[in-house]
C-alpha positions as CSV (number, residue, x, y, z in Angstrom):
1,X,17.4,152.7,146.0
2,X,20.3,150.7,144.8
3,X,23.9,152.2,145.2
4,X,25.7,153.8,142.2
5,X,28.5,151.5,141.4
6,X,31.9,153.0,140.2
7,X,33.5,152.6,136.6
8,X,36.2,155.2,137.2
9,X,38.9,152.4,137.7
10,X,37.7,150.8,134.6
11,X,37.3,154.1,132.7
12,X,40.7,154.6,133.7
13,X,41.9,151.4,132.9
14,X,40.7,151.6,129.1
15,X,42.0,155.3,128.8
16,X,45.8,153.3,129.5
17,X,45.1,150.3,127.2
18,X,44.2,152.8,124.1
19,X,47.2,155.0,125.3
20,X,49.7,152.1,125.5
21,X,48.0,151.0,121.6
22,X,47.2,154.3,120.1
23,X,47.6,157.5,122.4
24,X,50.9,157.9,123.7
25,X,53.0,159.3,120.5
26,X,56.1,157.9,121.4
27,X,55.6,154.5,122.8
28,X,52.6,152.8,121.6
29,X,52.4,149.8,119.8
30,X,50.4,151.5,116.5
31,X,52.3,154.8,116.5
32,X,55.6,152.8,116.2
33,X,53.9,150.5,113.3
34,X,52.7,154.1,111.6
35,X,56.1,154.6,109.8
36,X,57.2,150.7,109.1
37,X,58.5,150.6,105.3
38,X,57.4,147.9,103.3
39,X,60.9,146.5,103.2
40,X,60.9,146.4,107.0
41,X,58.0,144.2,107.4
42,X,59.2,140.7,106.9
43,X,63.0,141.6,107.3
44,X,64.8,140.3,109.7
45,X,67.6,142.6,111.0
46,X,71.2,141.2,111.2
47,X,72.4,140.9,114.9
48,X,75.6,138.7,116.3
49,X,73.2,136.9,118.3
50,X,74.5,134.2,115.9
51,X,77.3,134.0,117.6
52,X,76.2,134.0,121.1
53,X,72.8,132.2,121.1
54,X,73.8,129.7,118.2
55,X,71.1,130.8,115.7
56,X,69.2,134.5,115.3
57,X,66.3,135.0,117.7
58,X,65.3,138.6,116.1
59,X,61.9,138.3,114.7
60,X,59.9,140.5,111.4
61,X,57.9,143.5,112.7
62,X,55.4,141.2,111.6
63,X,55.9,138.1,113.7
64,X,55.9,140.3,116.4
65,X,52.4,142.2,114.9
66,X,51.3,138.4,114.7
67,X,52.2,137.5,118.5
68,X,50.5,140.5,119.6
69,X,47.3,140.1,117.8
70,X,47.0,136.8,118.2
71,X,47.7,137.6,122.5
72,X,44.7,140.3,122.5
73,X,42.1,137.6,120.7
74,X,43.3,135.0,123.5
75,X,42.9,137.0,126.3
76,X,39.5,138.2,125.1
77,X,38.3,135.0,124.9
78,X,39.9,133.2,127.2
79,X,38.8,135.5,129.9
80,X,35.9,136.8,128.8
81,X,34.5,134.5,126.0
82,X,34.3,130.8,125.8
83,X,38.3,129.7,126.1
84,X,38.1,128.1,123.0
85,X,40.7,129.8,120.8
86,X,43.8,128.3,121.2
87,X,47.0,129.9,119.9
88,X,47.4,129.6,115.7
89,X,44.9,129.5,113.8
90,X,41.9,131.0,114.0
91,X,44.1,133.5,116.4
92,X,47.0,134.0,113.9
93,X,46.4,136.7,111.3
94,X,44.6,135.9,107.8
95,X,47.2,137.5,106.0
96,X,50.6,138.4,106.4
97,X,50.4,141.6,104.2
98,X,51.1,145.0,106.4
99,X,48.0,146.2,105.2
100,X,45.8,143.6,106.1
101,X,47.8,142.3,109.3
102,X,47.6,146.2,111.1
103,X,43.7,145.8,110.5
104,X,43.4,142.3,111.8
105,X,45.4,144.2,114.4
106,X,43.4,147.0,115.3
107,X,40.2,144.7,115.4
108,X,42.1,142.7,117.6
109,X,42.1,145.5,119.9
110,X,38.9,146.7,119.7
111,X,37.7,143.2,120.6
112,X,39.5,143.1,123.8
113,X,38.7,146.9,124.9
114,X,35.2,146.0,124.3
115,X,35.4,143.2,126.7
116,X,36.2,145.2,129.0
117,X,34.3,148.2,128.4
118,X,31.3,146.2,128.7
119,X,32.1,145.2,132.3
120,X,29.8,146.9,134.7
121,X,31.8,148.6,137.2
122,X,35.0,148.5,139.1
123,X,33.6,145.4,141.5
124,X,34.4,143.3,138.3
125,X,38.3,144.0,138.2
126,X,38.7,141.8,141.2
127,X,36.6,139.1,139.5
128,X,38.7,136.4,138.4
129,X,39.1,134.9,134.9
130,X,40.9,132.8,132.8
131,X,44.4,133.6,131.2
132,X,45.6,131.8,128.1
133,X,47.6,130.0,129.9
134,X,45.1,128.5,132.3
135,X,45.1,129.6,135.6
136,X,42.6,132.1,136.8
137,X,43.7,135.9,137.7
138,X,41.9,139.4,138.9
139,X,40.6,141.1,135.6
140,X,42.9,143.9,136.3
141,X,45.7,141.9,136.3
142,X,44.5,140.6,132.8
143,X,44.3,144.5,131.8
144,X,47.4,145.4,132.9
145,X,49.2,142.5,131.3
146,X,47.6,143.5,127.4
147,X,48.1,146.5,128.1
148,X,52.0,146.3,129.1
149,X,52.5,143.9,126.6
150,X,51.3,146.6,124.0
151,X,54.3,148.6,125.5
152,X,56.8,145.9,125.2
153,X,56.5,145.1,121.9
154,X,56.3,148.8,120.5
155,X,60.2,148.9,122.3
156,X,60.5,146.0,120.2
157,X,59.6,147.3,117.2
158,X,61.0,150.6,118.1
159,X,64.3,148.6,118.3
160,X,64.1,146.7,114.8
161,X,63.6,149.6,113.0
162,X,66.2,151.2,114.3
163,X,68.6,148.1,113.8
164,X,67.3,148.2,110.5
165,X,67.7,152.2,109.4
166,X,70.7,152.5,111.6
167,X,71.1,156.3,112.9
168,X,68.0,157.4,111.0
169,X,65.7,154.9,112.9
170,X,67.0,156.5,116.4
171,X,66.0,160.4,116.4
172,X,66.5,160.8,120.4
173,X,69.1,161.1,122.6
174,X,72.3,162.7,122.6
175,X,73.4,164.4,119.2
Protein backbone atom coordinates (compact mmCIF):
# COMPACT_ATOMS: atom_id res chain seq x y z
CA UNK A 1 0.00 0.00 0.00
CA UNK A 2 1.48 3.28 -0.91
CA UNK A 3 1.52 6.20 1.76
CA UNK A 4 -1.05 8.97 1.58
CA UNK A 5 0.90 12.02 0.57
CA UNK A 6 -0.06 15.48 2.14
CA UNK A 7 -1.54 18.57 0.24
CA UNK A 8 -2.41 20.46 3.34
CA UNK A 9 0.64 22.87 2.89
CA UNK A 10 -0.39 23.36 -0.63
CA UNK A 11 -4.16 23.58 0.13
CA UNK A 12 -2.97 26.12 2.42
CA UNK A 13 -0.80 27.80 0.36
CA UNK A 14 -3.53 28.45 -2.52
CA UNK A 15 -6.18 29.47 0.29
CA UNK A 16 -3.36 32.66 0.87
CA UNK A 17 -2.64 33.28 -2.82
CA UNK A 18 -6.61 33.81 -3.58
CA UNK A 19 -6.78 35.72 -0.11
CA UNK A 20 -3.83 38.00 -1.03
CA UNK A 21 -5.85 38.41 -4.82
CA UNK A 22 -9.48 38.12 -3.98
CA UNK A 23 -10.35 37.17 -0.28
CA UNK A 24 -9.02 39.46 2.17
CA UNK A 25 -11.47 42.72 1.88
CA UNK A 26 -9.07 45.13 2.67
CA UNK A 27 -5.81 44.33 1.21
CA UNK A 28 -5.99 42.29 -1.91
CA UNK A 29 -4.98 43.22 -5.12
CA UNK A 30 -8.69 42.84 -6.90
CA UNK A 31 -10.75 44.30 -3.99
CA UNK A 32 -8.62 47.50 -4.20
CA UNK A 33 -9.09 47.53 -8.24
CA UNK A 34 -13.07 46.96 -7.48
CA UNK A 35 -13.70 50.68 -6.95
CA UNK A 36 -10.94 52.31 -9.49
CA UNK A 37 -12.79 55.22 -11.56
CA UNK A 38 -12.29 55.38 -15.03
CA UNK A 39 -10.48 58.62 -14.71
CA UNK A 40 -8.11 56.87 -12.30
CA UNK A 41 -6.89 54.29 -14.59
CA UNK A 42 -4.30 55.81 -16.73
CA UNK A 43 -3.77 58.90 -14.43
CA UNK A 44 -0.85 59.51 -13.02
CA UNK A 45 -1.00 61.25 -9.60
CA UNK A 46 1.03 64.42 -9.06
CA UNK A 47 3.84 63.85 -6.39
CA UNK A 48 7.17 66.20 -5.61
CA UNK A 49 9.10 63.25 -6.42
CA UNK A 50 10.03 65.73 -9.26
CA UNK A 51 11.92 67.46 -7.21
CA UNK A 52 13.72 64.89 -5.42
CA UNK A 53 14.27 62.01 -7.87
CA UNK A 54 14.61 64.39 -11.05
CA UNK A 55 11.57 63.08 -12.94
CA UNK A 56 8.06 61.27 -11.57
CA UNK A 57 8.36 57.59 -10.82
CA UNK A 58 4.45 57.21 -9.84
CA UNK A 59 2.96 54.78 -12.22
CA UNK A 60 -1.14 54.43 -13.71
CA UNK A 61 -3.18 51.81 -11.76
CA UNK A 62 -2.80 50.25 -14.91
CA UNK A 63 0.99 50.02 -15.39
CA UNK A 64 0.95 48.58 -12.17
CA UNK A 65 -2.28 46.03 -13.25
CA UNK A 66 0.22 45.46 -16.38
CA UNK A 67 3.41 44.55 -14.11
CA UNK A 68 1.50 42.31 -12.11
CA UNK A 69 -0.19 40.31 -14.78
CA UNK A 70 2.44 40.14 -16.75
CA UNK A 71 4.62 38.71 -13.29
CA UNK A 72 1.86 35.88 -12.65
CA UNK A 73 2.10 34.58 -16.61
CA UNK A 74 6.05 34.59 -16.01
CA UNK A 75 6.22 32.75 -13.02
CA UNK A 76 3.70 30.24 -14.31
CA UNK A 77 5.69 29.53 -17.10
CA UNK A 78 8.87 29.97 -16.12
CA UNK A 79 8.48 27.59 -13.35
CA UNK A 80 6.12 25.40 -14.32
CA UNK A 81 5.81 25.68 -18.12
CA UNK A 82 8.35 25.84 -20.86
CA UNK A 83 10.38 29.28 -19.76
CA UNK A 84 9.66 30.76 -22.95
CA UNK A 85 7.69 33.86 -22.21
CA UNK A 86 9.84 36.54 -21.77
CA UNK A 87 8.65 39.91 -20.28
CA UNK A 88 6.38 42.18 -23.00
CA UNK A 89 4.68 40.86 -25.26
CA UNK A 90 2.97 37.97 -25.34
CA UNK A 91 3.09 38.64 -21.21
CA UNK A 92 1.96 42.28 -21.42
CA UNK A 93 -1.82 42.78 -21.60
CA UNK A 94 -3.84 42.83 -25.03
CA UNK A 95 -5.48 45.85 -24.18
CA UNK A 96 -5.03 48.61 -21.93
CA UNK A 97 -8.85 49.24 -21.37
CA UNK A 98 -9.87 48.52 -17.41
CA UNK A 99 -12.30 46.26 -18.57
CA UNK A 100 -10.31 44.13 -20.62
CA UNK A 101 -6.87 44.48 -18.63
CA UNK A 102 -8.78 43.21 -14.92
CA UNK A 103 -9.88 40.11 -17.12
CA UNK A 104 -6.49 39.53 -18.74
CA UNK A 105 -5.82 39.90 -15.04
CA UNK A 106 -7.86 37.49 -13.43
CA UNK A 107 -6.87 34.87 -16.10
CA UNK A 108 -3.60 35.62 -15.22
CA UNK A 109 -4.30 34.39 -11.88
CA UNK A 110 -6.06 31.49 -12.50
CA UNK A 111 -3.23 30.34 -14.66
CA UNK A 112 -0.78 30.52 -11.96
CA UNK A 113 -3.11 28.93 -9.12
CA UNK A 114 -3.73 26.17 -11.41
CA UNK A 115 -0.07 25.50 -11.58
CA UNK A 116 -0.04 24.97 -8.55
CA UNK A 117 -3.04 23.34 -7.67
CA UNK A 118 -2.17 20.69 -9.99
CA UNK A 119 1.01 19.80 -7.98
CA UNK A 120 0.57 16.59 -6.21
CA UNK A 121 1.35 17.13 -2.73
CA UNK A 122 3.39 19.08 -0.31
CA UNK A 123 6.82 16.99 -1.31
CA UNK A 124 6.67 19.28 -4.43
CA UNK A 125 7.09 22.71 -2.53
CA UNK A 126 10.62 21.89 -1.94
CA UNK A 127 11.11 21.02 -5.60
CA UNK A 128 13.05 23.58 -7.28
CA UNK A 129 12.06 25.62 -10.33
CA UNK A 130 12.80 28.32 -12.40
CA UNK A 131 12.12 32.05 -11.52
CA UNK A 132 11.95 34.73 -14.23
CA UNK A 133 14.89 35.75 -13.51
CA UNK A 134 16.78 32.58 -13.96
CA UNK A 135 18.03 31.03 -11.04
CA UNK A 136 16.29 28.10 -9.63
CA UNK A 137 14.21 28.36 -6.10
CA UNK A 138 11.85 25.91 -3.79
CA UNK A 139 8.28 26.11 -5.26
CA UNK A 140 7.17 27.65 -2.06
CA UNK A 141 9.35 30.23 -2.25
CA UNK A 142 7.90 30.90 -5.87
CA UNK A 143 4.28 30.89 -4.02
CA UNK A 144 5.11 33.10 -1.56
CA UNK A 145 6.74 35.61 -3.73
CA UNK A 146 3.23 35.99 -6.22
CA UNK A 147 1.47 35.89 -3.59
CA UNK A 148 3.23 38.84 -1.61
CA UNK A 149 3.66 40.59 -4.53
CA UNK A 150 -0.22 40.58 -4.90
CA UNK A 151 -0.04 42.37 -1.51
CA UNK A 152 2.45 44.92 -2.50
CA UNK A 153 0.88 46.20 -5.26
CA UNK A 154 -2.76 46.44 -3.75
CA UNK A 155 -0.73 48.99 -1.07
CA UNK A 156 0.26 50.49 -4.18
CA UNK A 157 -2.86 51.00 -5.62
CA UNK A 158 -4.38 51.58 -2.33
CA UNK A 159 -1.93 54.55 -2.22
CA UNK A 160 -2.74 56.15 -5.82
CA UNK A 161 -6.10 56.31 -5.27
CA UNK A 162 -5.78 57.89 -2.36
CA UNK A 163 -3.18 60.46 -3.76
CA UNK A 164 -5.59 60.82 -6.33
CA UNK A 165 -9.15 61.40 -4.29
CA UNK A 166 -7.32 62.96 -1.49
CA UNK A 167 -9.31 62.44 1.98
CA UNK A 168 -12.01 60.49 0.30
CA UNK A 169 -9.65 57.78 -1.05
CA UNK A 170 -8.34 57.19 2.77
CA UNK A 171 -11.53 55.99 4.99
CA UNK A 172 -9.24 54.59 7.95
CA UNK A 173 -7.42 55.91 10.59
CA UNK A 174 -7.87 58.58 12.91
CA UNK A 175 -10.93 61.04 12.29
Amino acid sequence: MLPVMSRAALDALIRSLEAAYRGDRFSALRVNLEDIRPGEWQARPTSHSEEVFGTDPELSIAQIVAHVGAGKRMYANHGFGDRTLQWGPPAGPPSWDMAPMLEWLDEGHRRFVACIDALGDDTELEVERYAPWGRLIPTEHIITIVRDHDLYHAGEVNRQRSLMRGAEGWTMGPA
